[in-house]
N, C-alpha and C positions, 0 to 999 in steps of 0.2 A: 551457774553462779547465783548468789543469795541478793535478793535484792535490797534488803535490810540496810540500812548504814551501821557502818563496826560503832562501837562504845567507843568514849576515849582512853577506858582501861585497855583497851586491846595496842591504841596508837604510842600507848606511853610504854605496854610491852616492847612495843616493833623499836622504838627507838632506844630502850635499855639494852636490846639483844646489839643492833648496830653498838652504841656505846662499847661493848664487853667484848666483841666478835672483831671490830674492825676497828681503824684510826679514828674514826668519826666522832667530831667534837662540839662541830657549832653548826648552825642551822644549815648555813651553806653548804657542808659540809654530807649535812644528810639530804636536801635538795640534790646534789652534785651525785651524791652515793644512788638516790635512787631512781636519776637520770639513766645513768650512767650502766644501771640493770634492768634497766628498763620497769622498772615497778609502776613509776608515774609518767608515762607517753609524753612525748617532748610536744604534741599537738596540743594536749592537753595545760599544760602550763604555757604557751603561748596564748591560748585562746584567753586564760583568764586573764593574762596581762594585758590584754585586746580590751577585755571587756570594761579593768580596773583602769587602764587609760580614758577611756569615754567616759566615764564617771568623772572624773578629776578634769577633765577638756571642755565639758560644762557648754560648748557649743552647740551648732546644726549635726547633727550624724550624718549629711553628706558631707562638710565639709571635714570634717573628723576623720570619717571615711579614705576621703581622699588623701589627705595630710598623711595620712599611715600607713598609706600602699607599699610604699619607697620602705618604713622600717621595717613591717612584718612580713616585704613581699608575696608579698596576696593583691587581690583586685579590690577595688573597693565594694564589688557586690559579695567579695568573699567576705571580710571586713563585717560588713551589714549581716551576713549571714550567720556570725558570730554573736554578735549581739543582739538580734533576732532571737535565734533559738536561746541564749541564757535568759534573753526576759521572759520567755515564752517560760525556759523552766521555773520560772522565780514565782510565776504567776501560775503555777501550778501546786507550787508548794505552798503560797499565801490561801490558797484554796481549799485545800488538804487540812489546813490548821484548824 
C-alpha cells in the first residue's frame, strides 16, 4: 500500500463513479455506501466520532472517558487509547510541516 495521501481529484473521481454507478446521492448516502463495502472500517469512523466528541466535551478526559463507555461500548482505557494515539498522530504531523 502507498503511503502517500490520494489528491482530492482522485476523492471527487470516487464519488462521480458512485454518483453514475449506484443510487448514491447525498453524503449519507455515500458514508452508508462505503460502510457498507467496507471501503472505510466501521472502527475507523467510530474512533473519529470518539475523538470529535472530546473536542466539543471541553472537560477532564477521565471524566469524558467514563461518560462514553455506556455509548461507544469500550472501556474507558480503550476510550483514552483513542484519543491518545490521534493526538500522538496530530503531533506528528504538526512536526512534519
Amino acid at each position: 500500500m502507498a503511503d502517500r495521501p490520494i489528491t482530492m481529484s482522485i476523492v471527487h473521481e470516487f464519488i462521480e463513479r458512485l454518483k453514475s454507478n449506484t443510487d448514491v446521492t447525498s453524503l449519507e448516502d455515500i458514508i452508508a455506501y462505503c460502510i457498507k463495502n467496507q471501503i472505510i472500517p466501521t472502527s475507523k469512523l467510530r474512533n473519529y466520532m470518539i475523538v470529535q466528541d472530546y473536542y466539543e466535551w471541553g472537560n477532564s478526559r477521565v471524566k469524558f472517558c467514563i461518560q462514553m463507555e455506556e455509548k461507544y461500548d469500550l472501556s474507558d482505557s480503550q476510550i483514552n487509547k483513542v484519543i491518545t494515539h490521534f493526538q500522538r498522530k496530530q503531533s506528528e504531523v504538526r512536526f512534519l510541516k
